[in-house]
Structure formats: structure tokens, C-alpha cells
MITI-528281 format. One record per residue (C-alpha): y, z, x; residue in three letters. Coordinates in pm, whole numbers, padded with zeros to 5 digits, always signed. Layout:
% residues N
YZXALA ...
END
This chain:
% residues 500
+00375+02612-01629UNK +00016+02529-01676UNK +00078+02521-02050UNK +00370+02295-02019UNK +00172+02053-01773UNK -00134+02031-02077UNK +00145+01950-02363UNK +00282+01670-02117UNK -00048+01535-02074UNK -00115+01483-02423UNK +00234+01343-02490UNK +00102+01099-02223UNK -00175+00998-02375UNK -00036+00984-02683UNK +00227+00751-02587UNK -00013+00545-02369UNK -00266+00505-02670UNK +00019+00388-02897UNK +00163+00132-02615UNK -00203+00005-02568UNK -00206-00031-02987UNK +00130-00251-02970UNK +00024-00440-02591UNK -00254-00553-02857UNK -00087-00651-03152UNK +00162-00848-02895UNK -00108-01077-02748UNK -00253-01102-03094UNK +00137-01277-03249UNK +00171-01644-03305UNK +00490-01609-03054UNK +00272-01470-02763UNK -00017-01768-02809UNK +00280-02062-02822UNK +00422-01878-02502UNK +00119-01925-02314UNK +00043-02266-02444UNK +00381-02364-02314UNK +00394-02514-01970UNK +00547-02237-01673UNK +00808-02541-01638UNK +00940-02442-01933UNK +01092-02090-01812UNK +01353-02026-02095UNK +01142-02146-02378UNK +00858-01935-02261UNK +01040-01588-02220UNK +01194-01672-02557UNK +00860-01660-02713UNK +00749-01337-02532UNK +01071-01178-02619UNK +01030-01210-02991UNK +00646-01144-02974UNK +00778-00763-02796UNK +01064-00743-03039UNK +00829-00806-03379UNK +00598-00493-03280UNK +00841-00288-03115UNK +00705-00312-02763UNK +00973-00190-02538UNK +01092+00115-02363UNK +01344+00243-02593UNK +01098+00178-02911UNK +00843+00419-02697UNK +01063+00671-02645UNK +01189+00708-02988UNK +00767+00764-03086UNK +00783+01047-02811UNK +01052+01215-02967UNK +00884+01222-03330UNK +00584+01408-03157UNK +00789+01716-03086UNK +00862+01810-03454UNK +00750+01781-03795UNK +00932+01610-04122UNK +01207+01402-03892UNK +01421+01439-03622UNK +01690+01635-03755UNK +01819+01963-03724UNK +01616+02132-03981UNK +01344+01934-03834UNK +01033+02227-03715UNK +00915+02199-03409UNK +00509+02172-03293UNK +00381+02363-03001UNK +00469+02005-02812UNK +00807+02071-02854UNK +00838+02430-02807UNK +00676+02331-02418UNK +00864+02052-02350UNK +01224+01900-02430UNK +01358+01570-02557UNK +01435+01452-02199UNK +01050+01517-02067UNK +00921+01372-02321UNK +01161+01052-02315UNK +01015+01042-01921UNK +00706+01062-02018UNK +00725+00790-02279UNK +00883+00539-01999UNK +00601+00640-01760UNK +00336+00535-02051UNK +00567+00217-02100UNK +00548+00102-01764UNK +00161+00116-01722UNK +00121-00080-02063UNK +00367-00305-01943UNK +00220-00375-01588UNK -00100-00456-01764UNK +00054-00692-01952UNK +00203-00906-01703UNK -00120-00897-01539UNK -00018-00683-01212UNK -00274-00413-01269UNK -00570-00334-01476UNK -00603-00158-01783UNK -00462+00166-01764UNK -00655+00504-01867UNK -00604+00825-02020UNK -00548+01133-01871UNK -00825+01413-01897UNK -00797+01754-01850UNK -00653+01886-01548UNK -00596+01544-01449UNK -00220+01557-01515UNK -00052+01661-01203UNK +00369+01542-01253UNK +00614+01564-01500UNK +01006+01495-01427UNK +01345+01504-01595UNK +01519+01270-01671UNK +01873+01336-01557UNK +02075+01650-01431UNK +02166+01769-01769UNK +01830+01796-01885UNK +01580+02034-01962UNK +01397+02040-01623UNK +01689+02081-01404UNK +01840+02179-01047UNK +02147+02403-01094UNK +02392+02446-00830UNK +02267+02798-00718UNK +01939+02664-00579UNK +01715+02738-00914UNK +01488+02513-01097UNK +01549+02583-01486UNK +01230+02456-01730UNK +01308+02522-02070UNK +01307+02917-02096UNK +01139+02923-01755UNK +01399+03005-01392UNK +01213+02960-01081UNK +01342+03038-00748UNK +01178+02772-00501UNK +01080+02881-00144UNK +01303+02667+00078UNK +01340+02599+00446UNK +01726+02599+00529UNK +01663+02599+00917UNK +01475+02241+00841UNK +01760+01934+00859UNK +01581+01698+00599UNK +01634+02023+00367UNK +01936+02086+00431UNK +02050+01711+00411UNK +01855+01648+00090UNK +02056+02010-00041UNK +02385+01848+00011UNK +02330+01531-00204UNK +02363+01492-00545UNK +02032+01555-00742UNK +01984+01298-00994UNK +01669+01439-01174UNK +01324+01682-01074UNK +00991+01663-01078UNK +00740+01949-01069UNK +00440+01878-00882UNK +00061+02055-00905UNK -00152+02055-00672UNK -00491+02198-00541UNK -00429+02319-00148UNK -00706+02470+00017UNK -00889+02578-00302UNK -00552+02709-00484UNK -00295+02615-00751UNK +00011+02550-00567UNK +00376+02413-00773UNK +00589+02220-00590UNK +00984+02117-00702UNK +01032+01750-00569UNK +01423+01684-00574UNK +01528+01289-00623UNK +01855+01265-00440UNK +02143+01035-00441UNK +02171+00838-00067UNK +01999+00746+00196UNK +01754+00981+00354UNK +01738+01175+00676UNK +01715+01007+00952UNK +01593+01237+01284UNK +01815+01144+01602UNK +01443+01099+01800UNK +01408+00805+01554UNK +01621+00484+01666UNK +01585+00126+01496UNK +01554-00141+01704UNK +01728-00487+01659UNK +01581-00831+01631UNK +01228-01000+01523UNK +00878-00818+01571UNK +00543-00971+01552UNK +00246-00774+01394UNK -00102-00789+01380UNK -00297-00569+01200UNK -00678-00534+01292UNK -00958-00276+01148UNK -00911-00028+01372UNK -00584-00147+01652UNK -00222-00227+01544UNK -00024-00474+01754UNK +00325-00491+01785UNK +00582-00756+02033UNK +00919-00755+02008UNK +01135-00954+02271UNK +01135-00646+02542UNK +00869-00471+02419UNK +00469-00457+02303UNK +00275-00237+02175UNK -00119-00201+02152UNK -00212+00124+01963UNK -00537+00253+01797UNK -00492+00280+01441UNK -00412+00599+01309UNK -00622+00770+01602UNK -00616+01145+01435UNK -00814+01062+01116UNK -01144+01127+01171UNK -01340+01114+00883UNK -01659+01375+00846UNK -01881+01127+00682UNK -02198+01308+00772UNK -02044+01676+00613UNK -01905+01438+00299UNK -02236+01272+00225UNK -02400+01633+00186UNK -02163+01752-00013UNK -02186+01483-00250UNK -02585+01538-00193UNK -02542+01849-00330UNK -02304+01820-00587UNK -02550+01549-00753UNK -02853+01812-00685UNK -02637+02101-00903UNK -02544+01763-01190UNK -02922+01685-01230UNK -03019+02100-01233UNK -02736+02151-01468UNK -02807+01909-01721UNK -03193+01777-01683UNK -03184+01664-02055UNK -02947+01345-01934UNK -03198+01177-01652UNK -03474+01021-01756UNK -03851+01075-01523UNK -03778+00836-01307UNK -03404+00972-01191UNK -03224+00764-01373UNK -02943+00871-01589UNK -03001+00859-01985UNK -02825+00595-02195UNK -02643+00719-02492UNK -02376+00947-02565UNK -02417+01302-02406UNK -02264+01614-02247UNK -02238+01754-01927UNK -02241+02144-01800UNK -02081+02227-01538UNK -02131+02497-01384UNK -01901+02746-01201UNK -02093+02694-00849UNK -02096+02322-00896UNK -01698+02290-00972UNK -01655+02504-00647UNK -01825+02192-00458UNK -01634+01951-00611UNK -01294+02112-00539UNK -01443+02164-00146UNK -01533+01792-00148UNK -01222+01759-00305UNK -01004+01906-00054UNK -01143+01726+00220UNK -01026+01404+00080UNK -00721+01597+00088UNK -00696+01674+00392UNK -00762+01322+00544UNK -00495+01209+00294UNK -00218+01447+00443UNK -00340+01329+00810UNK -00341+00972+00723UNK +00004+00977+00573UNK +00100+01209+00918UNK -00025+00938+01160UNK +00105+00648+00954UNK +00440+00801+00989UNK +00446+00815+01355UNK +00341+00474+01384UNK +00546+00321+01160UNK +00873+00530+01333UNK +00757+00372+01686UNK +00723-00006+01510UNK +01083+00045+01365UNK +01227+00120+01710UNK +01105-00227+01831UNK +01284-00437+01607UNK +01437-00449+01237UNK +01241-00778+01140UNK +00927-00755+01080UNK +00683-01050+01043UNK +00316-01017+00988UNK +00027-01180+00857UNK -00010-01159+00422UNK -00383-01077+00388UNK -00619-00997+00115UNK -00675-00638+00147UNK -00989-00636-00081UNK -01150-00932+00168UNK -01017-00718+00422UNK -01188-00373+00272UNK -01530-00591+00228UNK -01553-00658+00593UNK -01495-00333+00750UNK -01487-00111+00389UNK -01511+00204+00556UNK -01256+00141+00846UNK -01020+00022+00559UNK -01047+00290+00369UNK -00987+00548+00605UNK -00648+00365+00722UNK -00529+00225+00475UNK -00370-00083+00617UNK -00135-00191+00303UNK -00022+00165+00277UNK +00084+00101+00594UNK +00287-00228+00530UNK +00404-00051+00234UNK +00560+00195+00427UNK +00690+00002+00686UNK +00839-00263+00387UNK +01040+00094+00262UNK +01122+00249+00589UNK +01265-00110+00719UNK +01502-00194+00383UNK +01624+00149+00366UNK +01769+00083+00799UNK +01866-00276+00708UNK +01611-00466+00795UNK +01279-00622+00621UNK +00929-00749+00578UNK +00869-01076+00607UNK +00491-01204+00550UNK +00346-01535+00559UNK +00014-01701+00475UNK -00253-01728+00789UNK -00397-02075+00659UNK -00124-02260+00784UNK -00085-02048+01124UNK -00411-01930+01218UNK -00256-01746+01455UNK -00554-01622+01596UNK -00675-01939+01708UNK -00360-02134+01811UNK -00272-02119+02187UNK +00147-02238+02203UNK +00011-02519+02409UNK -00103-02706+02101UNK -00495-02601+02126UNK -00708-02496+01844UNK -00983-02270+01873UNK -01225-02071+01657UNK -01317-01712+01798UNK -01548-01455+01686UNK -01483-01131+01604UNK -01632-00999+01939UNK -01419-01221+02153UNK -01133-00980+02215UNK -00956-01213+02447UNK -00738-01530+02422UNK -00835-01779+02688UNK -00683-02165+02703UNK -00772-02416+02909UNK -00367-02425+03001UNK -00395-02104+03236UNK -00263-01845+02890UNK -00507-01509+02881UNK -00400-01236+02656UNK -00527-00957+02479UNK -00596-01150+02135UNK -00438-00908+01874UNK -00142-00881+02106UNK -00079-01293+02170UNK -00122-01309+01732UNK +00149-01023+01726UNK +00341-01255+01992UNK +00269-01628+01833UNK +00387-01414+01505UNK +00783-01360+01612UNK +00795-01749+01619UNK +00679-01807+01257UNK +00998-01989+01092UNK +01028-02093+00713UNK +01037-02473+00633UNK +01006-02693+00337UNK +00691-02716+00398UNK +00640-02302+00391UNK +00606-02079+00692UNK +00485-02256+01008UNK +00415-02190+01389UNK +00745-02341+01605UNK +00518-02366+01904UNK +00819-02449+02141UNK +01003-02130+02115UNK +00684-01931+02216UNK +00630-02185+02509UNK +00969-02110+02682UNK +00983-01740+02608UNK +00581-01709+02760UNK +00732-01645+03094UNK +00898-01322+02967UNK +00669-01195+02729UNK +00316-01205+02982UNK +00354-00929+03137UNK +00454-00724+02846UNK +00180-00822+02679UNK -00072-00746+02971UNK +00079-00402+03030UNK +00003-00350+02694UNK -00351-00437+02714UNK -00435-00200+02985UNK -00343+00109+02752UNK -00628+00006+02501UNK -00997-00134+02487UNK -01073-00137+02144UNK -01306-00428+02030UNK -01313-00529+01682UNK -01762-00509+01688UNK -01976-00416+01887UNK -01963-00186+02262UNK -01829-00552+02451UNK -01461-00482+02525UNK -01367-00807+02755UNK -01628-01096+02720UNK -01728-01235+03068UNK -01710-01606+03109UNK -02043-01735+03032UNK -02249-01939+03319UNK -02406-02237+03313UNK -02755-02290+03489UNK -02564-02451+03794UNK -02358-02063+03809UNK -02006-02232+03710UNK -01800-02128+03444UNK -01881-02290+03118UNK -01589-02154+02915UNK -01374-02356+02759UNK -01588-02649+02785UNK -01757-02665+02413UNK -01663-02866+02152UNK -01450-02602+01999UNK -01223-02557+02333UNK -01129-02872+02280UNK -00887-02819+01986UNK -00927-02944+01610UNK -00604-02939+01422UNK -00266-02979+01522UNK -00018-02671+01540UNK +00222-02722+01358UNK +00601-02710+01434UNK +00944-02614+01259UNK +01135-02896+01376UNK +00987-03212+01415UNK +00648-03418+01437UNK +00663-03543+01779UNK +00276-03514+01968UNK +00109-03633+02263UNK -00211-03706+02347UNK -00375-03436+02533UNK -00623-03516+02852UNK -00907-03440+02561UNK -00759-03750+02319UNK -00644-03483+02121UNK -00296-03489+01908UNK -00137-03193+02018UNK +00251-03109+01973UNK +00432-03121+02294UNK +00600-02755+02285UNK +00902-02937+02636UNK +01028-03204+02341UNK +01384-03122+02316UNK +01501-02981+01957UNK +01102-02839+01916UNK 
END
């Protein structure tokens, strides 16, 4: 199996070093450079141009596979056609997969959705799949995975009911799986099915519109009978202090095993060179290694639970679009422990396969976290963890952005804040939200959970009172532009104007 997983991996990077030749020659044709100098108005003219700039180097799926297939045999295709050690490992149908799976990388690059796309080194292949039931990598009907001359009996769980419902659908193709668990090769036979999945009875889905708000560390959820403060993904707990000695010493055994490639003053040597590793240092690695492993499989445990208890709140989901990489450059290692847009990923999946979806929307026009539904605008800090407005509103501030967010409609003018629905459903919602806020504590910076009102030299309150309190910009509404003037000579929108 090992053997067959190196042959697939060069096949790979075969096919991905002939894709990247073509993706060249493509941005290179006359066709490609009148495309682009075309304006985007100009949508049929413009994928005309692309089209024949893919068709004149033979940039396309099909073309792809049909370079795959030659790699399996020498002198042709045909029956008297003799076969390389390629295609004595793998069949027409793996190959043909893995030509696709090249395709698509090439291809995302192209369109600019991802970056350049790299080749695989050794032991750095870990998947290979068929390509339909009647191929060479195959389920057969008594329970056996068939690879080429190769029958394996997988270890299967009958008394499990995601088995035993994934057993009884129709198995469109397989994919066989390495991986390194607790310092050892394991193979694992990953079964695409026909259907929905398995849905456990414990697991409802709720009906109707659910505000989110993600934070760093807290996940905030309102629906119209329920809310929902929660720390994020509570059970990872990262060992940073055991990682950063690993990685200590795994640099320690580099620079011992290889001294010729750092220069005298640590640094490492420019130029072409080669590395030893030795036997003691890989054994660090694959520790360090399945660490990251296990916070993986714990992360992807606790994200499952939480997205299970969102999806019993509501089937609509509307949340916040951000910039994850802004978002990973203020709190990096919080974000990377988390994961937030694996999260929303999930959640986007999870929802469309029960009926429902994801809707997000830009924060520029909503600044949710500084609109009150009174009409006030207000910038925060980070370390204020509580919404306060002159108008008598307090709330947990995550939880009133996951509230404000339910009432986020789409306009003309793009997804805005319809401050008059949140205004007359307040009433309800309060003490949701404040029952939520006594399960959790969690400030964003900092040991200050719940900021106390600050004091003036005379000992009253001075909150609210700054500039700032006094509101900026208008929030805006779905249905009309009727304002007011508020007692601060401030335009605000009056949220009791009937039809707002």
C-alpha cells in the first residue's frame, strides 16, 4: 500500500508540473491578455477569450487526464501498450483522479482563489481515491475494499448507527487514507456515500433566524427564544510551553546534524545544500507532530458540539463576514487554536445539508458592536465587555451584536441594521440575553470582566457623558429614512415610526 501511495504521488506531481507548464503558456496567449484588457462589463466577450486561450494549450480537465493515462505505459495506449511500474501500482481510474485533483489546484490558482500550488515530497502524500464503483479501488458488496491485486478486510463498527447508515447507501467511489496516530502507520477506507448523512435523534434543528457573533475566545448565539454565551471550544488547550521545547530541540539536533549549513554567527548558509536527518531527530518531529494532531482531532471534537447546539437554535444563520487574516493578526494564537472560519465552514455545511443557510454581511455598514437599536453610536474598546446606552439598554456586548444581528435585512443599498424590529422585540429578548450573561465572564483583554462606571471628582457617574456617548452616525434602517432629533441634536432614526 505504501508502494502504491509513492507511485500516486509522483503521478501527482507529474500532472501538477505539466498543469503549471500549460497555466503558463495560458496567461502567456494573445487571447488571455485581450481578456483581461476587456472591461468585467463585458462578461460574454471576456469568457470567450479565456475559453479559447484554455482550448489552444489544452488546459482542461479531460486534456489532463488523458496525460495521466500516457504515464502508465510505454509506446501508446493500446493493448499491446507495456506498462511502467506506475501502472502496474495504480489503474486508469486512480490515475484519472489524480489528474482532476492536479487540475483543480492549477485551476484555483488561476482564477486567483489560492496561491500557487506545490509539489508533493516524500511521505507527504497521504490520499488517493477512485473514481467510481467500477473501478480499480473499489467497495464490493461483501464489505471488502479491492486495490488492484490487493483485498482488504476493513475493521468496522456495526453496533455504531452512522456505520451502519453509511453501509446501507450506495457507495459512489473510496478513498484510502494514511495517517500517523500516536507514532504509527495507520490505513483508513473513507466511503463517499449517496444521501444525506446521519443525523443522531439528540440532534434537533431549530427553525427561524439566529444572530452570531464570533469573538477570540466566546461564541454568541440569539435566536427568538433562546441565547447562548459559550467559551470557544473550551477543551483545546494548547501545551505551548511543552511545544516550544520540542521545537527547541528539534532545531538543537538540525544544527548538530548538519553544522556545515550555519554560518558562526547561527545563521543558516545561503546556497544550495543537504540536510541529515537523523533517526533521533525524525522521532521528535513525528512527537511534535502528533501533538498538532492531537489538538486537531480535539478541535474538530469541540467544534462539532458547538456547532450541533447553534443548529438547534435556528436554521438561519446570520453573522458578521470578517477578515480572518486581520482577525489571526490580532489575537494570532487564539485564532489559531480555534479556528474560527473552520467553524463557519462547518456550520455553512451542517446548515445546507438540514435546509437552512449562512447568511453573512459586511460590519462597515452595521457596526453592530457599536449601534444601540435606539439610534446611538458608540465606539468601545476591546476591554469594555458591556453595552451601556444612555436609553436604559445594558447587555453583555457579544450577546446584544448576536441580538442586533437577527435584524440585519438585505436592501438595495446591501445589508443594513432595521433598528425598529430590534426595538419592539427588546422586551422579549432582555432577559434571555442576561441569563445568558451570567453563565460566562470571559473578557476579550485583560483580567477586567464588567467595567465599573467611571467617577467624576464630584463621585457621580460620568458614563455616557463623553463625546463619543453622544452618537456619530446614523443607524441605518431597511425601510425608510425617517429621523428625529435626539435631546443631543443628534439625527437618529426613530425605531416607533410605523412601517420602520
Amino acid at each position: 500500500m505504501a508502494a502504491k501511495l509513492e507511485a500516486a504521488r509522483q503521478v501527482y506531481n507529474a500532472c501538477l508540473g505539466e498543469a503549471l507548464r500549460r497555466l503558463g503558456l495560458v496567461r502567456q496567449s494573445r487571447w488571455f491578455t485581450l481578456a483581461r484588457a476587456l472591461p468585467r462589463t463585458q462578461k460574454e466577450a471576456r469568457q470567450a477569450h479565456f475559453s479559447a486561450a484554455r482550448a489552444a494549450h489544452d488546459f482542461s480537465d479531460a486534456a489532463l487526464q488523458q496525460y495521466a493515462i500516457r504515464l502508465r505505459s510505454v509506446g501508446g495506449t493500446g493493448p499491446k501498450a507495456e506498462k511502467t511500474w506506475i501502472g502496474e501500482h495504480l489503474g486508469a481510474h486512480e490515475v484519472q483522479a489524480l489528474a482532476s485533483r492536479a487540475y483543480r489546484a492549477a485551476n484555483e490558482h488561476l482564477l486567483g482563489r489560492r496561491g500557487r500550488p506545490r509539489f508533493k515530497g516524500k511521505g507527504r502524500f497521504r490520499s488517493v481515491e477512485g473514481k467510481g464503483p467500477g473501478s480499480g479501488l473499489r467497495w464490493t458488496d461483501d464489505g471488502l475494499v479491492v486495490w488492484g491485486d490487493l483485498v482488504l478486510k476493513p475493521v468496522l463498527h456495526h453496533q455504531d448507527p452512522v456505520v451502519r447508515h453509511a453501509l446501507c447507501s450506495r457507495v459512489k467511489y473510496v478513498r484510502i487514507v494514511r495517517r500517523r496516530v500516536r507514532l504509527r502507520t495507520r490505513w483508513y477506507a473513507q466511503l463517499v456515500c449517496e444521501g444525506r448523512p446521519y443525523r443522531k435523534p439528540k440532534h434537533s434543528i431549530g427553525r427561524g433566524t439566529v444572530g452570531l457573533d464570533i469573538g477570540p475566545s466566546t461564541v454568541a448565539a440569539v435566536s427568538a427564544t433562546d441565547a447562548l454565551l459559550t467559551p470557544f471550544c473550551p477543551e483545546v488547550e494548547q501545551p505551548a510551553r511543552a511545544m516550544r521545547r520540542q521545537q527547541r530541540h528539534i532545531d538543537r539536533q538540525r544544527r548538530a546534524n548538519n553544522p556545515d549549513n550555519y554560518l558562526p554567527d547561527g545563521r543558516v548558509r545561503p546556497g544550495p545544500k543537504r540536510w541529515h536527518v537523523s533517526r533521533r531527530q525524525r522521532m521528535s518531529e513525528e512527537r511534535l507532530a502528533e501533538t498538532h494532531r492531537r489538538l486537531a482531532a480535539a478541535r474538530k471534537s469541540s467544534q462539532g458540539r458547538l456547532v450541533n447546539r447553534v443548529l438547534a437554535m435556528g436554521d438561519v444563520f446570520q453573522i458578521e463576514k470578517m477578515s480572518y487574516r486581520a482577525f489571526q493578526r490580532a489575537f494570532g494564537r487564539s485564532v489559531g487554536l480555534r479556528a474560527p472560519g473552520t467553524f463557519v465552514e462547518r456550520l455553512r455545511r451542517k446548515a445546507e445539508s438540514a435546509g437552512g443557510h449562512v447568511v453573512e454581511f459586511s460590519p462597515r455598514a452595521t457596526a453592530l458592536s457599536q449601534v444601540c437599536h435606539c439610534g446611538r453610536r458608540q465606539r468601545k474598546p476591546l476591554r469594555q465587555r458591556w453595552h451601556r446606552c444612555p436609553c436604559g439598554v445594558s447587555a453583555q456586548r457579544d450577546l446584544y451584536s448576536a441580538y442586533l444581528a437577527r435584524f440585519v435585512a438585505s436592501t438595495e443599498a446591501g445589508y443594513l441594521l432595521c433598528a425598529s424590529q430590534a426595538a419592539d422585540a427588546w422586551a422579549g429578548a432582555e432577559p434571555l440575553l442576561r441569563r445568558a450573561a451570567q453563565s460566562i465572564d470571559q473578557p476579550a483583554r485583560g483580567p477586567v470582566s464588567r467595567p465599573r462606571p467611571r467617577r467624576g471628582r464630584s463621585g457621580s457617574s460620568a458614563e455616557g457623558t463623553g463625546a463619543g456617548a453622544e452618537a456619530g452616525d446614523a443607524v441605518a434602517a431597511a425601510c425608510g429614512p425617517a429621523v428625529r432629533e435626539s435631546p443631543g441634536k443628534v439625527a437618529v432614526l426613530d425605531p416607533r415610526t410605523p412601517g420602520l
